[in-house]
C-alpha positions in Angstrom: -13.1 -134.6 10.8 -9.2 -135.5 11.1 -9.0 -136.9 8.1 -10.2 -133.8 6.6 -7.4 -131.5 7.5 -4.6 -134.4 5.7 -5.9 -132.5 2.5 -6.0 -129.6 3.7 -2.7 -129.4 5.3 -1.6 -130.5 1.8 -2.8 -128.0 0.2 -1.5 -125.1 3.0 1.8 -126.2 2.0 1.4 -126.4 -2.1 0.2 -122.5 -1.5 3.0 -121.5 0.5 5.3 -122.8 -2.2 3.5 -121.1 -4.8 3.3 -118.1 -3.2 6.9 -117.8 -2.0 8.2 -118.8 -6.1 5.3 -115.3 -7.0 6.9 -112.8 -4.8 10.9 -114.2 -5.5 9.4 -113.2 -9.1 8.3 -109.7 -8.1 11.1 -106.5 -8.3 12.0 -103.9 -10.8 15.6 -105.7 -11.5 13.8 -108.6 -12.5 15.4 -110.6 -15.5 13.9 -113.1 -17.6 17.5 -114.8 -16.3 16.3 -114.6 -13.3 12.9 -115.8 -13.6 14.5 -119.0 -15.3 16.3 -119.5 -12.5 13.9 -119.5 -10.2 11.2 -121.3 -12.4 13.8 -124.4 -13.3 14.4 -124.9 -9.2 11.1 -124.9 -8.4 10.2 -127.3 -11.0 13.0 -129.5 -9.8 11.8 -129.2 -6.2 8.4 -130.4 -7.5 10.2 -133.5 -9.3 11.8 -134.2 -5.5 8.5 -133.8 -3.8 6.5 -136.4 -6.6 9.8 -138.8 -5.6 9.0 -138.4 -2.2 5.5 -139.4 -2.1 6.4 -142.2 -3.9 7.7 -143.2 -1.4 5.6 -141.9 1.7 7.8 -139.3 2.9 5.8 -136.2 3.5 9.0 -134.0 4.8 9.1 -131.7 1.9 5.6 -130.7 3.2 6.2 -129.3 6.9 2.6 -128.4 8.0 1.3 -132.0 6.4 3.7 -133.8 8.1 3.4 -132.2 11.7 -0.2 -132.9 11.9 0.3 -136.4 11.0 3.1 -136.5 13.4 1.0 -134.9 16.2 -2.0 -137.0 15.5 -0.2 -140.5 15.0 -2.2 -140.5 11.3 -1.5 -142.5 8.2 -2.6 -141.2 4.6 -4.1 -144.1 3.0 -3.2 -145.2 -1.1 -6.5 -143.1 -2.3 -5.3 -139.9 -0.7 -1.6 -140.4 -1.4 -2.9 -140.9 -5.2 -4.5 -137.4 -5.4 -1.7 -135.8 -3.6 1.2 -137.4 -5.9 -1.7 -136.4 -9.0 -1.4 -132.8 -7.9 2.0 -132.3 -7.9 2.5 -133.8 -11.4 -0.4 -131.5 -12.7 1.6 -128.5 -10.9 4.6 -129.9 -12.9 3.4 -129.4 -16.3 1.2 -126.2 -15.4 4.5 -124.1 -15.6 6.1 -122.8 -18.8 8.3 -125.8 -20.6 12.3 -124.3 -20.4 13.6 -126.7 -22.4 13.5 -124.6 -25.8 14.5 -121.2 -23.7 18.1 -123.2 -22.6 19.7 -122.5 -25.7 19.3 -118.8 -25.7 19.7 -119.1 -22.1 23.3 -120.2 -22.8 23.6 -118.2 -25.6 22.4 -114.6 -23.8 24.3 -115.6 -21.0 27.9 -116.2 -22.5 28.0 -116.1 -26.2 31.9 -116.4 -25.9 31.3 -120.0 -24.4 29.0 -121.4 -27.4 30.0 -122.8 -30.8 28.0 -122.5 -34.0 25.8 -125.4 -33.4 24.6 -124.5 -29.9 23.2 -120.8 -31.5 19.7 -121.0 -31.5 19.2 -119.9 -34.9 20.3 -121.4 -38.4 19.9 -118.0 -40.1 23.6 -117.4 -42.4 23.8 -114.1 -41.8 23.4 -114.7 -37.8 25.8 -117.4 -38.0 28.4 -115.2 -39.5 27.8 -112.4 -37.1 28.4 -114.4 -34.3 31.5 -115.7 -35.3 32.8 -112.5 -36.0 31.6 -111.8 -32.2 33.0 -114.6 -30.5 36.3 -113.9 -32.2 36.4 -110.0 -31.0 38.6 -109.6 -28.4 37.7 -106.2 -27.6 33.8 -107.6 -26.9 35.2 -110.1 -25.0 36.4 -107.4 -22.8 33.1 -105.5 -22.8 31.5 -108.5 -21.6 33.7 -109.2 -18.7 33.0 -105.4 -17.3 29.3 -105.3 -18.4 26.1 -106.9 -17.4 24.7 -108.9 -19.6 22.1 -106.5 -20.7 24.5 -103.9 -21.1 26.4 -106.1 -23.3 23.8 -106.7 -26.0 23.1 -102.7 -26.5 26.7 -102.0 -26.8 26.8 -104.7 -29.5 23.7 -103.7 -31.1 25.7 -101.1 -33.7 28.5 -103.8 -34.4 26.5 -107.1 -34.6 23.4 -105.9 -35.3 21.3 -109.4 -36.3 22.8 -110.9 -33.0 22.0 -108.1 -31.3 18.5 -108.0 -31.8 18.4 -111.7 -31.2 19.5 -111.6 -27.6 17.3 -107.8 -27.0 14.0 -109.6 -28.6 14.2 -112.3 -25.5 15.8 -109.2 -22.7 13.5 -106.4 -23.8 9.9 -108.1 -23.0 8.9 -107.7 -19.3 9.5 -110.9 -17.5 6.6 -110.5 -15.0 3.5 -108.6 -15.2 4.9 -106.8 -12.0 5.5 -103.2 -13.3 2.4 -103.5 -15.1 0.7 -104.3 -11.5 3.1 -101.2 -9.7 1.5 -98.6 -12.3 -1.8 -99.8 -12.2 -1.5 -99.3 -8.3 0.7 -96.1 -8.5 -2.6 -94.7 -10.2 -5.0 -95.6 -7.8 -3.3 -94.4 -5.2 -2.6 -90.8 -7.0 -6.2 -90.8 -8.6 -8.8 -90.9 -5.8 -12.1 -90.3 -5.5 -11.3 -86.5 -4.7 -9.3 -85.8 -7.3 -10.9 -88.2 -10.1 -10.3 -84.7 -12.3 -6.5 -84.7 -12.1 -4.8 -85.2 -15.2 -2.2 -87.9 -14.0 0.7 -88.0 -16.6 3.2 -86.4 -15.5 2.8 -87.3 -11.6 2.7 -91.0 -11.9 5.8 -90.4 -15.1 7.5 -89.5 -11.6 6.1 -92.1 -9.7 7.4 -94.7 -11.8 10.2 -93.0 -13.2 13.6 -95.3 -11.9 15.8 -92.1 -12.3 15.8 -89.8 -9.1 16.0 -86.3 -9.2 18.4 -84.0 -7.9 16.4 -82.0 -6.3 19.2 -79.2 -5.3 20.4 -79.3 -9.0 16.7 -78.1 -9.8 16.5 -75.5 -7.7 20.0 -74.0 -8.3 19.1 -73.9 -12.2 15.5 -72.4 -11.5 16.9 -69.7 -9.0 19.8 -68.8 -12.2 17.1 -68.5 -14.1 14.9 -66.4 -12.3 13.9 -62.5 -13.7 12.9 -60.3 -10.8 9.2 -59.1 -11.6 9.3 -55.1 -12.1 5.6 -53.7 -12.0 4.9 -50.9 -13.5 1.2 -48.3 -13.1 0.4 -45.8 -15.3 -2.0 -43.1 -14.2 -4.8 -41.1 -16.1 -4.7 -37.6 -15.6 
């Protein structure tokens, strides 16, 4: 029964990875920046943990390597084969970011590129970006901007390199807000009020902007018309 719990201590850990690289995923400022981040460390950590169970060392994997310590237990070559076979599947079950680095780099810090390193060949592109990268007034914008900030302002001036950058910003980079509406719904559309018409409460649910609430009132009270009512009697 001892040796069944190697595996499954093994696995415990893999999970806890997995899940703590899901939630560091999860949030409404979420970047696809930031998901590259996180999904090129992780990838790397995998790489050290393969290296590691080359060579027997099971420290990368705390709950594995406590019950072995505990119960003065080996893991023998057949075992140690599957474990080093899963972590090289998990290796290759994430996205390849190998053809995302160059507009990584490019997204990132256009000013810091040449022409070679743009990830397009496109003339047009090419020429807009050298105009860019030679603007010192969107040099400044850049320095006092946010990246995503940066590529809106530019999208009147350089509009082809513009839309390049927006096509790979714009798209969600999780499914989380997709997950947040679904579960703003259900918690708005019960059972007991499966009638309610829904869109505008959850457009304030979601809605990143908050109100100010005083502001509303003030400008409903202004413009407020006291009712007058007025009978008319029949003789």
């Amino acid at each position: 029964m001892s040796v069944f719990f190697i595996p499954l201590s093994f696995l415990v850990d893999i999970f806890e990875a997995v899940n703590t690289i899901n939630l560091a995923l999860q949030g409404k400022e979420i970047t696809v920046f930031h998901c590259h981040d996180k999904m090129k460390a992780f990838k790397m950590k995998l790489e050290l943990w393969l290296a590691k169970l080359q060579r027997k060392n099971f420290a990368p994997f705390p709950q594995l390597n406590t019950y072995l310590d505990e119960n003065e237990l080996n893991v023998n070559d057949d075992m140690l084969e599957v474990m080093k076979q899963h972590v090289s599947i998990l290796c290759h079950y994430f996205p390849d970011l190998v053809r995302f680095e160059k507009y990584y780099r490019f997204i990132n810090n256009p000013f810091a590129l040449s022409i070679s390193d743009l990830p397009s060949e496109d003339s047009s592109i090419q020429e807009q970006f050298i105009d860019l990268i030679n603007d010192g007034g969107a040099k400044h914008v850049f320095s006092e901007m946010c990246c995503s900030d940066f590529w809106i302002e530019m999208a009147q001036s350089y509009p082809d390199v513009a839309q390049m950058a927006l096509r790979v910003l714009i798209p969600f980079a999780t499914t989380y807000e997709c997950e947040t509406a679904f579960s703003t719904l259900l918690a708005i559309k019960t059972k007991s009020r499966n009638r309610l018409d829904v869109t505008n409460d959850i457009r304030v649910a979601l809605a990143k902007t908050k109100p100010d609430i005083e502001e509303l009132v003030r400008g409903k009270a202004d413009a407020s018309i006291p009712l007058k009512l007025e009978f008319t009697f029949d003789d």
